[in-house]
C-alpha positions as CSV (number, residue, x, y, z in Angstrom):
1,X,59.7,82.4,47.7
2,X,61.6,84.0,45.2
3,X,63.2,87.7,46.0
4,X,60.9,89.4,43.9
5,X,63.0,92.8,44.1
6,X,65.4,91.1,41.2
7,X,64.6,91.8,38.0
8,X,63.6,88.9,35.8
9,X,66.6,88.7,33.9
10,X,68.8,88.3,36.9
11,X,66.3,85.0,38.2
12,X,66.9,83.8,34.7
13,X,70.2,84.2,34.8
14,X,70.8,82.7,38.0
15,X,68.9,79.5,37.2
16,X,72.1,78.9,34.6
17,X,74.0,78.0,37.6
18,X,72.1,74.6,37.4
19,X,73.8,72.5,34.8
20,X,71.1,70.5,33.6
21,X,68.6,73.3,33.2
22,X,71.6,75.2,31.3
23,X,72.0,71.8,29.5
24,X,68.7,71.9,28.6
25,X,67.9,75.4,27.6
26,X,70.3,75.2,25.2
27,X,68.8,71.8,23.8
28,X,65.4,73.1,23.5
29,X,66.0,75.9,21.8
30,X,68.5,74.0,18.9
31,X,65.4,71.6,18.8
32,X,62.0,73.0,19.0
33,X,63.6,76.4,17.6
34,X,65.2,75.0,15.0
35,X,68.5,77.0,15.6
36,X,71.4,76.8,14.5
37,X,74.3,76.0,16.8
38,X,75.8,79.4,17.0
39,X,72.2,81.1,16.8
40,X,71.4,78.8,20.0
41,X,74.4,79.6,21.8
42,X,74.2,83.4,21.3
43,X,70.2,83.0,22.7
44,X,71.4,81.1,25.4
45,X,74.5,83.6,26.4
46,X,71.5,86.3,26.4
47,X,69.6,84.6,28.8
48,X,72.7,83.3,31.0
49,X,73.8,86.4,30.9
50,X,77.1,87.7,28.6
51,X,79.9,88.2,31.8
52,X,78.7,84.7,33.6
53,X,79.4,82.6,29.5
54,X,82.7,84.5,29.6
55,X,83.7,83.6,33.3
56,X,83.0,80.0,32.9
57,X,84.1,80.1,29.1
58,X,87.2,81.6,30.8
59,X,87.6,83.9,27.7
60,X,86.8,87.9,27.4
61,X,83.9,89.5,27.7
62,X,84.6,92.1,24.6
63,X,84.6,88.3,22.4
64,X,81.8,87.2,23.8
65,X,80.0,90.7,23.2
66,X,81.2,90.8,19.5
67,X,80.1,87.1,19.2
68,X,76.9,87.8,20.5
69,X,76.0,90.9,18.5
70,X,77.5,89.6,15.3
71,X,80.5,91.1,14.5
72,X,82.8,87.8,15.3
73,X,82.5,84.8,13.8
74,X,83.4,82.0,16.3
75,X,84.9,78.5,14.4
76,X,83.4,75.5,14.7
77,X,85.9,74.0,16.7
78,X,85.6,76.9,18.9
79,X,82.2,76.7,19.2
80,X,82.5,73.4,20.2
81,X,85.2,73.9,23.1
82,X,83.3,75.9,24.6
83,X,80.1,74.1,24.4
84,X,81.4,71.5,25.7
85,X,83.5,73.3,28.9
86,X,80.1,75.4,29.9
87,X,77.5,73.0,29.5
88,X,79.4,69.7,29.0
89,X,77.8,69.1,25.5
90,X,79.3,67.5,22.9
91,X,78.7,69.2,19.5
92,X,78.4,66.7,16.1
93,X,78.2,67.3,12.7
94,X,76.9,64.5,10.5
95,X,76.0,63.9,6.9
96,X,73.2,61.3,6.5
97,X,71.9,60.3,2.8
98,X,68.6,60.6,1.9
99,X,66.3,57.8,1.4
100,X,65.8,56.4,-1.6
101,X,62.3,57.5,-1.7
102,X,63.3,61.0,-1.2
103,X,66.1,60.5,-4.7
104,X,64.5,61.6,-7.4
């Protein structure tokens, strides 16, 4: 039975320590959300919770605060470090041509 004097965003929060569900939550939301990379990964550091991203990020919580409200930019190489050493996703980018139906 869950410890129901914790607030919800704490439960939430602690369900990140699970890898897969982490793993997953971000996945969802890129797919049925239709986000963005960066828009999914500030959503997920929301939910995770902003000093947990950083610990496991291993990088500060004042850049993961500025990343998540905006006011830094992270690179795509960045973004995709630390993708990959939180939730052990790999981040691609791909061009794919249209079909030829869709030339017009």
């Amino acid at each position: 039975m869950a410890n129901r004097n914790k607030s919800y965003d704490e439960v939430l929060a602690s369900k990140f320590e699970n890898l897969e569900y982490a793993q997953g939550y971000l996945l969802d939301i890129v797919e049925s959300e239709g986000l963005s990379v960066d828009e999914a990964l500030r959503e997920t550091i929301k939910a995770m919770g902003l000093q947990s991203f950083a610990n496991k990020a291993e990088v500060s919580i004042q850049g993961v605060s500025d990343f998540v409200a905006k006011r830094h930019k992270w690179s795509a190489e960045k973004l995709s470090k630390l993708i990959e050493k939180v939730f052990h996703l790999r981040v691609k980018l791909t061009l794919e041509a249209p079909d030829s139906s869709e030339v017009a």
